[in-house]
ROPATOR-745663 format. One record per residue (C-alpha): residue number from 0; x, y, z. Coordinates in nm, 2 decimals. Layout:
# residues N
+-----+--------+--------+--------+
:   n :   east :  north :     up :
+-----+--------+--------+--------+
: NUM :      X :      Y :      Z :
...
+-----+--------+--------+--------+
This chain:
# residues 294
+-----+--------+--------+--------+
:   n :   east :  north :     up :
+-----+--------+--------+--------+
:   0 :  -2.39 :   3.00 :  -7.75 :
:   1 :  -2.18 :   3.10 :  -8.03 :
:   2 :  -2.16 :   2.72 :  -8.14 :
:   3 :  -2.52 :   2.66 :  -8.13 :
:   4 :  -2.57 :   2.98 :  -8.36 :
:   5 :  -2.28 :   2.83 :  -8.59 :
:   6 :  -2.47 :   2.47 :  -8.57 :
:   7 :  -2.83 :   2.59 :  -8.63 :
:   8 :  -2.73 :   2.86 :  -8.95 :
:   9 :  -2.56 :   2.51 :  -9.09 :
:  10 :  -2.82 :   2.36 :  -9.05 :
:  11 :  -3.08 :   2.62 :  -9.25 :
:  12 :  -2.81 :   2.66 :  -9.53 :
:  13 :  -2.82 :   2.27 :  -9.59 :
:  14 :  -3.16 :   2.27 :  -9.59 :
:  15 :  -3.21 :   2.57 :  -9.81 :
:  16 :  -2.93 :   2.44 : -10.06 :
:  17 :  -3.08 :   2.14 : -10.08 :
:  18 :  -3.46 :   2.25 : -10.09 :
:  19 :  -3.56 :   2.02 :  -9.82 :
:  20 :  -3.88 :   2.19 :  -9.69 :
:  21 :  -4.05 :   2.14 : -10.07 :
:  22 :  -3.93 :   1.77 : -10.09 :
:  23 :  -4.05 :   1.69 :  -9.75 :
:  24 :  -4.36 :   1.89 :  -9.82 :
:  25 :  -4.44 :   1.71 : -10.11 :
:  26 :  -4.35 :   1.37 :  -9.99 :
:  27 :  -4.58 :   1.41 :  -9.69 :
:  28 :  -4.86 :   1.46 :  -9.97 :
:  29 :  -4.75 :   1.19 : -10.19 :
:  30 :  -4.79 :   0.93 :  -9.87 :
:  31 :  -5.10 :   1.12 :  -9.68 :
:  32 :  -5.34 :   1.27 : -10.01 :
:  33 :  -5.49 :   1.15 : -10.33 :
:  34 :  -5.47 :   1.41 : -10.60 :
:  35 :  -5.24 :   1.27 : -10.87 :
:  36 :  -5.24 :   1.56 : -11.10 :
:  37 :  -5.10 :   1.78 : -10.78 :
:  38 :  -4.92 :   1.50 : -10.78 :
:  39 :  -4.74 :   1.47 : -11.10 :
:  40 :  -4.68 :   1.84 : -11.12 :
:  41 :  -4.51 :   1.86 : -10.80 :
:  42 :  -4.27 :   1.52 : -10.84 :
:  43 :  -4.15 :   1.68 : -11.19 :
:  44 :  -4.10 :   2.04 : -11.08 :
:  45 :  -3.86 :   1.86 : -10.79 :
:  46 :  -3.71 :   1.62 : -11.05 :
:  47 :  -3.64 :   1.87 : -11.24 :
:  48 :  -3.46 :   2.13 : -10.98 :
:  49 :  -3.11 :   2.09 : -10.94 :
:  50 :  -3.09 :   2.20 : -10.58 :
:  51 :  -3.29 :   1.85 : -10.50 :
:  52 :  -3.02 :   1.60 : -10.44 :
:  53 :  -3.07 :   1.23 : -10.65 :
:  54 :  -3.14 :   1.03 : -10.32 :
:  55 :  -3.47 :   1.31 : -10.24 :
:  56 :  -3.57 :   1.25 : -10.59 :
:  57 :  -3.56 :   0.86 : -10.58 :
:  58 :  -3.70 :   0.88 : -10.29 :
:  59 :  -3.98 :   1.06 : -10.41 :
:  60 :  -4.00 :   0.88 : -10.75 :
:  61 :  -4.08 :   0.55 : -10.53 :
:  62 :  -4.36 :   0.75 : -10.35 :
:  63 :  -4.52 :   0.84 : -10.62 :
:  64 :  -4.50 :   0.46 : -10.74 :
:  65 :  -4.66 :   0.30 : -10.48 :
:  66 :  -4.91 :   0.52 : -10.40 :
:  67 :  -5.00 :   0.61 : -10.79 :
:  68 :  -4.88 :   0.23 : -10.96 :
:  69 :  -5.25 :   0.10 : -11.02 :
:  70 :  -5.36 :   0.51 : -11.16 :
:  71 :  -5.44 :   0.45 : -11.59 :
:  72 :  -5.23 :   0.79 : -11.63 :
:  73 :  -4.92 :   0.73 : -11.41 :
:  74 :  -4.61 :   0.85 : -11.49 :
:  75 :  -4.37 :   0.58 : -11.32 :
:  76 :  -4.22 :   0.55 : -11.65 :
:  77 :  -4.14 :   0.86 : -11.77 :
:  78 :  -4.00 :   1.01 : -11.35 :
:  79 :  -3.78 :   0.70 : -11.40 :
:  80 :  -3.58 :   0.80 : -11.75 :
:  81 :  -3.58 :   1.17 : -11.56 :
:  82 :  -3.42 :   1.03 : -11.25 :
:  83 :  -3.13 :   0.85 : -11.54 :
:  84 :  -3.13 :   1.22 : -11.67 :
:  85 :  -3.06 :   1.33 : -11.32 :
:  86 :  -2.75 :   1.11 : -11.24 :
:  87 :  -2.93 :   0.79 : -11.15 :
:  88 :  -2.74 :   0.47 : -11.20 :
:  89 :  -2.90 :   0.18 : -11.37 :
:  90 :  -2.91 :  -0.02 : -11.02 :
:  91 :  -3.07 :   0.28 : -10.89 :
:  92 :  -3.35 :   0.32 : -11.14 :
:  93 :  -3.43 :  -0.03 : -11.16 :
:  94 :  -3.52 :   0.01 : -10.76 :
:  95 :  -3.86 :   0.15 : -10.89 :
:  96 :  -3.93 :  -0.20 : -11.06 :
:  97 :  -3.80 :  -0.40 : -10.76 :
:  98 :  -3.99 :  -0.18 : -10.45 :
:  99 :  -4.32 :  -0.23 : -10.69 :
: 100 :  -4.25 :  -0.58 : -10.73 :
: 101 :  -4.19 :  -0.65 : -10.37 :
: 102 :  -4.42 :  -0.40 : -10.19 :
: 103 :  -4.64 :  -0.29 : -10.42 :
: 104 :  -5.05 :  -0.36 : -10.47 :
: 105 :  -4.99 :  -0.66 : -10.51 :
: 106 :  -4.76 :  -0.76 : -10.31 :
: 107 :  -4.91 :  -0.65 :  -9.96 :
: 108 :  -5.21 :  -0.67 :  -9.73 :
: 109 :  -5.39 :  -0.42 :  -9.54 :
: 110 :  -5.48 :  -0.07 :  -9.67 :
: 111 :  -5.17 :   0.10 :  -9.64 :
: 112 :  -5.28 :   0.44 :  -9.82 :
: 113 :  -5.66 :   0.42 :  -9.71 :
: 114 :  -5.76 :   0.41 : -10.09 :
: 115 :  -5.89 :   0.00 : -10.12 :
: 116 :  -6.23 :   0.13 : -10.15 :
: 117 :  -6.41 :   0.46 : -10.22 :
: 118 :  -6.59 :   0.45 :  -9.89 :
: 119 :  -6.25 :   0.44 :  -9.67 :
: 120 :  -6.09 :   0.74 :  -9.89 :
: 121 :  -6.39 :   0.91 :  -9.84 :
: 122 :  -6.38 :   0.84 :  -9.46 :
: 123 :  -6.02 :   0.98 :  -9.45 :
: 124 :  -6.08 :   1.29 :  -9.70 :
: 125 :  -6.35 :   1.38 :  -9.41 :
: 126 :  -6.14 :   1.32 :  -9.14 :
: 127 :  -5.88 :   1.55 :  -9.26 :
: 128 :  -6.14 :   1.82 :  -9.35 :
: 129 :  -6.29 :   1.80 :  -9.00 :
: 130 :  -5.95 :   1.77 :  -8.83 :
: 131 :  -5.75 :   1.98 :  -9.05 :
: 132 :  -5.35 :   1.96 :  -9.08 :
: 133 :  -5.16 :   2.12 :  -8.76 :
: 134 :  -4.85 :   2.05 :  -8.97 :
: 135 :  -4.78 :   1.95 :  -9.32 :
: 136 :  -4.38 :   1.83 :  -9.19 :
: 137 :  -4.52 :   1.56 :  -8.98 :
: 138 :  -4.91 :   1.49 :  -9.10 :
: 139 :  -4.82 :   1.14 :  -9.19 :
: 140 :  -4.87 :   0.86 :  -8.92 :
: 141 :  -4.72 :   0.50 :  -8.98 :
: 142 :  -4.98 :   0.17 :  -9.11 :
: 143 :  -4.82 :   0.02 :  -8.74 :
: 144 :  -5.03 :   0.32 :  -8.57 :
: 145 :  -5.38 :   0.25 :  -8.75 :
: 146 :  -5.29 :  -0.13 :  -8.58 :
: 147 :  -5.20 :  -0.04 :  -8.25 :
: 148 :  -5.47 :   0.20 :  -8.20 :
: 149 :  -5.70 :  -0.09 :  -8.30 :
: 150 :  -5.54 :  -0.32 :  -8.12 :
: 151 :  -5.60 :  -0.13 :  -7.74 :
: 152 :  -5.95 :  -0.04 :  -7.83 :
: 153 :  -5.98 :  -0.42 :  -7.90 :
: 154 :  -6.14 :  -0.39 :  -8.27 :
: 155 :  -5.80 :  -0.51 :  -8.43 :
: 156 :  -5.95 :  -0.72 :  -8.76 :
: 157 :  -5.98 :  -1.12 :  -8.68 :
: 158 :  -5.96 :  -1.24 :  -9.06 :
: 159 :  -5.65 :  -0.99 :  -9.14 :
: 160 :  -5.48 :  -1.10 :  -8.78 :
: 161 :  -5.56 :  -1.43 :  -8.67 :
: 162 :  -5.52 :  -1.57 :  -8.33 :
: 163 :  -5.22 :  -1.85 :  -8.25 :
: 164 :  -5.30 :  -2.20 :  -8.10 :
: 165 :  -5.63 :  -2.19 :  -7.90 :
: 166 :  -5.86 :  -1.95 :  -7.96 :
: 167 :  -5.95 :  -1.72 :  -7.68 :
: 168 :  -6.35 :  -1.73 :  -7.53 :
: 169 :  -6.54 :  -1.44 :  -7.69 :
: 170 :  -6.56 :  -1.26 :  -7.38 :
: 171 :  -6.19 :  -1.26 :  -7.30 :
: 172 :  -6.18 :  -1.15 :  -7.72 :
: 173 :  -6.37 :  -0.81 :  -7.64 :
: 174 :  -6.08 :  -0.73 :  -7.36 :
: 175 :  -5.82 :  -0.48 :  -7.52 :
: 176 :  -5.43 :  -0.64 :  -7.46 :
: 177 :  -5.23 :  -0.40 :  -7.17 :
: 178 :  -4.89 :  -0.56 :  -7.30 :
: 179 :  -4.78 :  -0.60 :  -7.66 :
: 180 :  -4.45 :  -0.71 :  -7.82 :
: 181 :  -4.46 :  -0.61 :  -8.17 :
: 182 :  -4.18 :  -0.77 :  -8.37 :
: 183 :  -4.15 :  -0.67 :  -8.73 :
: 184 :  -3.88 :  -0.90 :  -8.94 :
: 185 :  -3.68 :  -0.69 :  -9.17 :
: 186 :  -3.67 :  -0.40 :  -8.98 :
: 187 :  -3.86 :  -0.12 :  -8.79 :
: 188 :  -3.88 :   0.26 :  -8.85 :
: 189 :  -3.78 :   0.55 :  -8.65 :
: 190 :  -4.10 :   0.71 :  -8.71 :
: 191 :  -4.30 :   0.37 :  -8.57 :
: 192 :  -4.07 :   0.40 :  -8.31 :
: 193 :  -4.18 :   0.77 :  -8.20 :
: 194 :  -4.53 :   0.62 :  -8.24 :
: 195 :  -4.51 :   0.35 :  -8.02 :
: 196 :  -4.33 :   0.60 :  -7.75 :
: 197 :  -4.62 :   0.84 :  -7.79 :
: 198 :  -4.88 :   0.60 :  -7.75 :
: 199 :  -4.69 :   0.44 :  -7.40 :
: 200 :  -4.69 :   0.83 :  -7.28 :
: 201 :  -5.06 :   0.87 :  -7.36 :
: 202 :  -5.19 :   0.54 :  -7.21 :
: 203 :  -5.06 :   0.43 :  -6.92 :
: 204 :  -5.24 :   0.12 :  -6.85 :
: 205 :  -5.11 :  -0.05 :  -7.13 :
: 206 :  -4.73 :  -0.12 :  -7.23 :
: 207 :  -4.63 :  -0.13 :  -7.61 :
: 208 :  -4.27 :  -0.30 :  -7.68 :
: 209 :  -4.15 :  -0.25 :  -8.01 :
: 210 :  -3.87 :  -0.49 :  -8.19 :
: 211 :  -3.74 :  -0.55 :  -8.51 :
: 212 :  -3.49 :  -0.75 :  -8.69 :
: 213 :  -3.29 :  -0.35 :  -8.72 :
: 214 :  -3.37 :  -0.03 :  -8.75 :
: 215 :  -3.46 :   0.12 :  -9.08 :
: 216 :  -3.37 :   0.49 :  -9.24 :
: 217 :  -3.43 :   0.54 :  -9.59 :
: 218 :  -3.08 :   0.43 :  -9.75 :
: 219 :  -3.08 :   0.10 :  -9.52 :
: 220 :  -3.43 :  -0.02 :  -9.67 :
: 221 :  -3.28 :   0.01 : -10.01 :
: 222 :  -2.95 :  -0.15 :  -9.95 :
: 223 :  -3.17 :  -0.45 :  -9.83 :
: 224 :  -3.38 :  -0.39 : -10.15 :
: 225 :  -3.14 :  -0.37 : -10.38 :
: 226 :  -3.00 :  -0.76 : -10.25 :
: 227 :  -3.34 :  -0.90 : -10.39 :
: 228 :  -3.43 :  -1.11 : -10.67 :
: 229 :  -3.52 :  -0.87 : -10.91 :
: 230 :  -3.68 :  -1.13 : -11.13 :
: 231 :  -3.88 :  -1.30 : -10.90 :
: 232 :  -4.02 :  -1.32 : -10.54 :
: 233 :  -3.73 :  -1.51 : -10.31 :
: 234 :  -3.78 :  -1.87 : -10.33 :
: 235 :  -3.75 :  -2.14 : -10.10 :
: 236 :  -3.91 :  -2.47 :  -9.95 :
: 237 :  -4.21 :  -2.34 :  -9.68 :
: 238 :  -4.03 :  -2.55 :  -9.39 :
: 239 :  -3.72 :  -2.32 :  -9.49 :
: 240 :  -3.86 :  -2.03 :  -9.48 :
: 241 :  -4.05 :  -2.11 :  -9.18 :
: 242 :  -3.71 :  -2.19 :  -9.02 :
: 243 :  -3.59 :  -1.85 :  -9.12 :
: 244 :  -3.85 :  -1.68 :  -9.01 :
: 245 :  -3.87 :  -1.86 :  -8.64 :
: 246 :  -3.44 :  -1.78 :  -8.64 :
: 247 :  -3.48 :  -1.44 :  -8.67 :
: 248 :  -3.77 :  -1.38 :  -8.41 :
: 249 :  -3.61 :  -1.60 :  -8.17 :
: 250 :  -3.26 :  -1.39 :  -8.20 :
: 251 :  -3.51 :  -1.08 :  -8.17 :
: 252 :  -3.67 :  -1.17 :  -7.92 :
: 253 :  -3.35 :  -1.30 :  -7.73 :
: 254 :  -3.19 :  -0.98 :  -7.80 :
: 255 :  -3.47 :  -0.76 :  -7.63 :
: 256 :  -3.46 :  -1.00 :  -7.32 :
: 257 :  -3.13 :  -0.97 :  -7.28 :
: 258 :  -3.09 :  -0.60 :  -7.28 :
: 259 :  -3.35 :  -0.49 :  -7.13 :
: 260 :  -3.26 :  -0.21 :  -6.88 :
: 261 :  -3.24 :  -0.21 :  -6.55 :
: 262 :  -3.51 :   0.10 :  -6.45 :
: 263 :  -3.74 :   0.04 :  -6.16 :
: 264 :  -4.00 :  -0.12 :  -6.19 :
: 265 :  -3.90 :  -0.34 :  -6.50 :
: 266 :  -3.93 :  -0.67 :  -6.45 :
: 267 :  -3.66 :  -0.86 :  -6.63 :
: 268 :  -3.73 :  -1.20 :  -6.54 :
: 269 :  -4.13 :  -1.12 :  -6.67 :
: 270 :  -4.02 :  -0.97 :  -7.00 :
: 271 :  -3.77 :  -1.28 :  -7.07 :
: 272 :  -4.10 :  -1.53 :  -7.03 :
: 273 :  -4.28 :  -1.26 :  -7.22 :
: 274 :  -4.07 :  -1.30 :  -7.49 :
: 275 :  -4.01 :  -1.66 :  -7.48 :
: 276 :  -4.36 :  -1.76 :  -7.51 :
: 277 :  -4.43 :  -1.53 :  -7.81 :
: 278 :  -4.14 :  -1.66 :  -7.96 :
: 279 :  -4.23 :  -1.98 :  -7.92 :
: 280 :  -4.64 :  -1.95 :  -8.02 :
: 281 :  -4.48 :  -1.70 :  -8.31 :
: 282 :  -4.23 :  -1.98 :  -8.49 :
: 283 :  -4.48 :  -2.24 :  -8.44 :
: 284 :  -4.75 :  -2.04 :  -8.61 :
: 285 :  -4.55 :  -1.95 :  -8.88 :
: 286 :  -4.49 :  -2.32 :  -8.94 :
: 287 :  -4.82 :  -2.42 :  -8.95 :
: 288 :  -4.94 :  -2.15 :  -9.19 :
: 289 :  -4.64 :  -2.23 :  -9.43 :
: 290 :  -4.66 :  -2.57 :  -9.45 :
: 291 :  -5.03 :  -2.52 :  -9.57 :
: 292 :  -4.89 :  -2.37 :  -9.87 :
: 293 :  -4.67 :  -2.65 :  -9.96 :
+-----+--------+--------+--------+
């Protein structure tokens, strides 16, 4: 007993020394609500604080950018020199540049903030209004939920995710999947993780396996970020990427057929196939679609 009281008052000092709560807190609105003048008063007040340790603020700082990067009035700039002012390294500052570059607008597809159109932020400023926020901690829900929930209701977008090989007969299109693999290359999430394990709890008829090349905290993604081009995007021939791209599913998916546990009930020798065949229809898909850009 007297360790767990020892462990849990360390616990509330670190997060108190480090203000913690208000960093999460404002993170949380940075990736869930559009306000930007909230938003530009709360990022500075934390950049500003001393208690707020230089990986929070980064961490923020890069919030703010991708979420705020297209706004007239941003202030990527100017929460950049701050985070030099606040100990930041060159490398480190220039990881604002290279996450915009990379993952920014521009750079990805899908509506990862719900704020493409004015109709969809609307539809999501209701949403919250009508459903309200239980918690402001853990209000945000990954982009992989928004696809999974689409994808078992079966009204997962054809254009944005296009069938491999033969195309399915409509009526088999209208059935909602009861297994998916999901493999995402360059890593996976803890939070996507929780999601998928929520959403296998809460639907029983259908099984959601979730894979990816490793799994991702904060400091990992920007180690892997910080190995990029910072002048351009990665190049390469399409067959070579293509090749790349097959490798690392096929390890992937090799990796999850091989360890996948022994619990009754799990077939083994129907999740190896399983994973074979996407494997297989994956690489090949990826081949075709590259070497259309060549």
């Amino acid at each position: 007993m007297t360790k767990h009281v020892t462990l849990l008052g360390e616990i509330n000092r670190i997060i108190d020394a480090q203000s913690l709560m208000e960093c999460s807190e404002v993170e949380q609105e940075l990736a869930c609500t559009e306000d930007h003048s909230s938003a530009v008063s709360e990022v500075e007040t934390l950049l500003m604080k001393e208690s707020c340790t230089l990986g929070n603020k980064l961490r923020l700082v890069l919030l703010y950018a991708l979420r705020y990067e297209r706004e007239p009035a941003n202030r990527i700039a100017k929460f950049t020199d701050l985070l030099g002012q606040a100990g930041a390294s060159a490398e480190q500052q220039s990881l604002v540049g290279m996450v915009l570059q990379h993952y920014g607008f521009g750079a990805r597809s899908g509506d990862l903030f719900g704020n493409k159109s004015m109709l969809t932020a609307m539809k999501k400023s209701l949403q919250r209004s009508v459903k309200g926020v239980q918690n402001v901690y853990t209000q945000h829900q990954p982009f992989l939920a928004q696809q999974l929930e689409q994808l078992t209701k079966g009204t997962l977008s054809e254009a944005t995710y296009p069938y491999l090989g033969a195309e399915p007969a409509p009526i088999q299109k209208k059935r909602a999947p009861t297994e998916v693999v999901v493999v995402i290359i360059g890593g996976a999430t803890y939070e996507e993780a929780r999601v998928v394990g929520e959403m296998n709890a809460a639907n029983p008829g259908v099984k959601l396996v979730l894979a990816g090349t490793t799994i991702h905290n904060c400091e990992s993604f920007l180690a892997d970020v910080a190995k990029l081009d910072p002048n351009a995007r990665p190049a390469g021939s399409a067959a070579g990427a293509a090749a790349s791209y097959g490798d690392s599913i096929s390890s992937t998916l090799t990796s999850i057929a091989s360890n996948a546990p022994q619990v009754p009930g799990v077939d083994r020798k129907r999740i190896a196939a399983l994973t074979s065949s996407v494997s297989s229809s994956v690489t090949a898909g990826v081949s075709q679609a590259m070497s259309k850009l060549q």
